[in-house]
C-alpha positions as CSV (number, residue, x, y, z in Angstrom):
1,X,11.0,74.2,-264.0
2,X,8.3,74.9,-261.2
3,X,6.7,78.0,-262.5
4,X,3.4,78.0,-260.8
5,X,1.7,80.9,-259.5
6,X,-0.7,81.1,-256.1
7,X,-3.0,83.0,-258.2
8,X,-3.1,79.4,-260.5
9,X,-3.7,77.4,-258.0
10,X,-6.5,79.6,-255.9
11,X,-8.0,79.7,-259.7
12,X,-8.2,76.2,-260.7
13,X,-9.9,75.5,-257.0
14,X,-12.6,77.8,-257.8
15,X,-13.2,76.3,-261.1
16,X,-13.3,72.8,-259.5
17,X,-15.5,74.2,-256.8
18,X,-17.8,75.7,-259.2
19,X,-18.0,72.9,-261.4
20,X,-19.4,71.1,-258.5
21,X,-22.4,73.7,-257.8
22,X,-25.8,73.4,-259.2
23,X,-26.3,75.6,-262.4
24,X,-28.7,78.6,-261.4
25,X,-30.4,79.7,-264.5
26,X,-30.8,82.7,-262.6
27,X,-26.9,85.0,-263.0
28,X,-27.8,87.0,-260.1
29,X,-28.7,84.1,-257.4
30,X,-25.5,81.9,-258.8
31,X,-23.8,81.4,-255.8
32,X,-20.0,82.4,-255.3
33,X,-17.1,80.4,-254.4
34,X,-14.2,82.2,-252.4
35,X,-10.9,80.4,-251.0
36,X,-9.4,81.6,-247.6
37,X,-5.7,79.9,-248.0
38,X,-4.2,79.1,-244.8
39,X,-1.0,77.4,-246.6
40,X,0.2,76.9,-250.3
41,X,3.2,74.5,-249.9
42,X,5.2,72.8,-253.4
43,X,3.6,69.3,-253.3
44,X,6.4,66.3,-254.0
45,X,10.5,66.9,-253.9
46,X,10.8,71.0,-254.9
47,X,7.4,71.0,-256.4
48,X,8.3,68.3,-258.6
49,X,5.5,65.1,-258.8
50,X,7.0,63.1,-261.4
51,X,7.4,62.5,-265.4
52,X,4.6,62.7,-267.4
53,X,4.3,61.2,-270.8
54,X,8.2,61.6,-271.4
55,X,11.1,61.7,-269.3
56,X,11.8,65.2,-270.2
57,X,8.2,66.4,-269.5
58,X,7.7,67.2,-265.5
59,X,5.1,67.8,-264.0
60,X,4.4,70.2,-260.8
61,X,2.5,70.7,-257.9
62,X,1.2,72.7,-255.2
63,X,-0.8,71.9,-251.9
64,X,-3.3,74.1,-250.8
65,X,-5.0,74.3,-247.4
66,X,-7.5,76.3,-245.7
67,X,-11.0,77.0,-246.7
68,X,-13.9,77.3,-249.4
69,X,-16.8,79.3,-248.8
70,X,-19.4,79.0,-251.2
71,X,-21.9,82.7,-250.7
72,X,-25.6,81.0,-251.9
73,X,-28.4,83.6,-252.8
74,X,-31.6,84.1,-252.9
75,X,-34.5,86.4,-253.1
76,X,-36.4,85.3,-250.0
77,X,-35.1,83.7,-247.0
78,X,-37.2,80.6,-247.3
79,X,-35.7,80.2,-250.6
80,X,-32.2,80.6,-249.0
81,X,-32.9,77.8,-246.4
82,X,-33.9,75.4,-249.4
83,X,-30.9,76.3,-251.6
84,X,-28.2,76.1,-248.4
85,X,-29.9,72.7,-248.1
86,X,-29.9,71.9,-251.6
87,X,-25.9,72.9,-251.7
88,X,-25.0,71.2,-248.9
89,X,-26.1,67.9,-250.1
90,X,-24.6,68.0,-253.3
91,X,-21.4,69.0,-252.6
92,X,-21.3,66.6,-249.8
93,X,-22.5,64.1,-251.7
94,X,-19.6,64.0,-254.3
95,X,-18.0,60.8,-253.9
96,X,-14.3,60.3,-253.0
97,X,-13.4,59.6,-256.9
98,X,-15.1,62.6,-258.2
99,X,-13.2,64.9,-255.9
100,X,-10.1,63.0,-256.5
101,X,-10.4,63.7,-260.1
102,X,-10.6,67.8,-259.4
103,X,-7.4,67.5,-256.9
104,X,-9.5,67.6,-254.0
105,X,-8.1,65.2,-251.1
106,X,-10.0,66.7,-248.4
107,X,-13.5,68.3,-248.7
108,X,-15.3,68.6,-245.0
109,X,-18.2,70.7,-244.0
110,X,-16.8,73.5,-241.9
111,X,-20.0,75.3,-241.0
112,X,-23.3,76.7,-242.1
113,X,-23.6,80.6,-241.5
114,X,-25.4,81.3,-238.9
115,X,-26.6,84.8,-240.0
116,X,-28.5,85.4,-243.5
117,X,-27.6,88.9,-244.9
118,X,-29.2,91.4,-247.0
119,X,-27.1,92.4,-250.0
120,X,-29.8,94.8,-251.7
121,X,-32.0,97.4,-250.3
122,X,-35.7,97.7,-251.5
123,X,-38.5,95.2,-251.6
124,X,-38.6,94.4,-255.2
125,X,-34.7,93.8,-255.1
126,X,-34.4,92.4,-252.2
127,X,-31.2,89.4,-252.2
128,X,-30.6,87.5,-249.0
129,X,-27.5,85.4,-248.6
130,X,-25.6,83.0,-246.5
131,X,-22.4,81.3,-246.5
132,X,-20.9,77.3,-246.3
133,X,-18.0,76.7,-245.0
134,X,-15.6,74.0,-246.5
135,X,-12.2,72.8,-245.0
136,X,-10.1,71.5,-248.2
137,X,-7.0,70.1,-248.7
138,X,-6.2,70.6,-252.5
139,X,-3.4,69.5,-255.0
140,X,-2.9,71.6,-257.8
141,X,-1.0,69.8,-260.8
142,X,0.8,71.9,-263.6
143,X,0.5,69.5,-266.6
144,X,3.7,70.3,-268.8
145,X,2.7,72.7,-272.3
146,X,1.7,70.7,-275.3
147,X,3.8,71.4,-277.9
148,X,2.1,73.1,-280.6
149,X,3.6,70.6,-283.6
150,X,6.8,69.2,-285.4
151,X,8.3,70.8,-288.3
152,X,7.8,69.0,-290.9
153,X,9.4,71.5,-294.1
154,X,10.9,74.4,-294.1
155,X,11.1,76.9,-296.6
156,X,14.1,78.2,-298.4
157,X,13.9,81.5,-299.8
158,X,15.7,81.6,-303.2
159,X,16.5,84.4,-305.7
160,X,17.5,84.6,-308.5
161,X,19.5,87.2,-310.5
């Protein structure tokens, strides 16, 4: 039975996404991943792909399209530039399998922001950040639940007297 959520799907996206992005050792300039979804259609015949390792397991789907937008930060704007670089050819530089392995069918570069913004007020906390833009065409697979186990014994409860 299709069960899946929209909040599953927009969630496993930005775990793909993020996977994909360069590790900041930094928390506070880790850059952000948001999803604006034009569409979230069942993928296959009413959601349902096809069998999975049995012919009573089924698995589901859901298409997703619209767009990613990964936030990058910084605390200077030249380190901005060099990090929306950096981004940029990393995630554009993921090769067809790769994607295909995190559902991802269509990944194009949308657009670079054309304004950097300041997030923080104050010199010494200053944060500047600008946006990519990502067009996406994702397929979101719900894998049936493993079952947990067989049982093997069961106990019987005897008393006597």
């Amino acid at each position: 039975m299709d069960d899946i959520t929209n909040i599953e799907v927009i969630d496993a996206l930005i775990a793909s996404i993020e996977s994909l992005l360069p590790n900041e050792p930094n928390p506070i300039f880790q850059s952000t991943v948001g999803i604006k979804a034009a569409r979230i259609v069942p993928s296959g015949v009413g959601a349902f792909v096809g069998h999975a390792a049995s012919v009573t397991e089924e698995i589901f789907g859901r298409h997703l399209e619209g767009e990613v937008v990964v936030t990058v930060k910084r605390g200077n704007v030249g380190d901005l530039r060099t990090a929306i670089r950096e981004n940029t050819r990393i995630l554009m530089g993921i090769g067809r399998k790769e994607l295909l392995k995190q559902g991802i069918l269509k990944f194009e570069l949308h657009e670079v922001g054309s304004q950097v913004i300041l997030t923080s007020e104050g010199e010494a906390n200053q944060i500047f950040q600008n946006d990519l833009s990502f067009e996406i065409l994702y397929e979101f697979l719900k894998q049936p639940a493993v079952a947990e186990g067989i049982i093997q014994e069961i106990p019987i409860n005897q008393s006597v007297g």
